[in-house]
N, C-alpha and C positions, 0 to 999 in steps of 0.2 A: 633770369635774374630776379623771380618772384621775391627771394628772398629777401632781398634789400627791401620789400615793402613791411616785412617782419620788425626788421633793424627800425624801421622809422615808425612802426607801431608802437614794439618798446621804447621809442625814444619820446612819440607824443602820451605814452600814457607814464613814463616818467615826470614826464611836465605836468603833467593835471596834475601828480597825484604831491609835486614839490612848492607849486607857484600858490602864491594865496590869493590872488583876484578868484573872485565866482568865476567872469565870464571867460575868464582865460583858460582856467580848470573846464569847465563845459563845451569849450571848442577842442579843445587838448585831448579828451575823453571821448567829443565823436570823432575828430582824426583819425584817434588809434585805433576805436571801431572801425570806421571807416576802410582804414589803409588793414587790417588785422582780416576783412571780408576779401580783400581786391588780390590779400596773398594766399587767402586759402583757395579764391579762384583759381587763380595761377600756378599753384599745386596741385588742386585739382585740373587744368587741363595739360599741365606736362605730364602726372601719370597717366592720364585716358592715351595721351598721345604716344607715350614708351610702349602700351600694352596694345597699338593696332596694328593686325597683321599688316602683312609682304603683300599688296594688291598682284603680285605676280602667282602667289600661291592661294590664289582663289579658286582658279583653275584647274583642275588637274593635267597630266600631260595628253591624255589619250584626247580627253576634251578638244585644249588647244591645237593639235595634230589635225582631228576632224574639222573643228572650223580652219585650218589654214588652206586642207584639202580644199573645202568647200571653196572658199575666196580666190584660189587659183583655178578651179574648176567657171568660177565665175570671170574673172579677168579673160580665160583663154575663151571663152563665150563670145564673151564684149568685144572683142578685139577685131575690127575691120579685117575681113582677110586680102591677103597680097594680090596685091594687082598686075598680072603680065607685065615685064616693059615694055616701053612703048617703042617699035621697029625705029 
């Protein structure tokens, strides 16, 4: 919803540019600076955000196959072997 800070960019820089007090007009003016910065942020990080890969496909398959080999190869290591029962 970056964009509502758009909306209220042109809404304080319609006031500076309507109202006749000085100090009204200079607060009006850094507002809509102000709020005109915080939406081009916000535009800027919803596109960075649309354009980052699938963390799943960082991997490739053969990759993920080897390390899952390896991690089961490890588990069946780790694993206390069975014990007789006991008579």
């Amino acid at each position: 919803m970056h964009w509502l800070f758009l909306l209220m960019a042109v809404g304080a820089l319609y006031v500076g540019f309507t109202v006749t007090s000085t100090p009204v007009m200079v607060v009006a003016l850094l507002a809509s600076l102000v709020l005109f910065v915080v939406w081009i942020m916000g535009w800027y990080a919803r596109r960075a955000g649309e354009g980052s890969q699938d963390p799943s496909m960082m991997i490739d398959p053969a990759e993920l196959r080897r390390l899952r080999e390896i991690a089961e190869a490890r588990r069946a290591s780790a694993a206390p072997p069975a014990e007789p029962p006991a008579p």
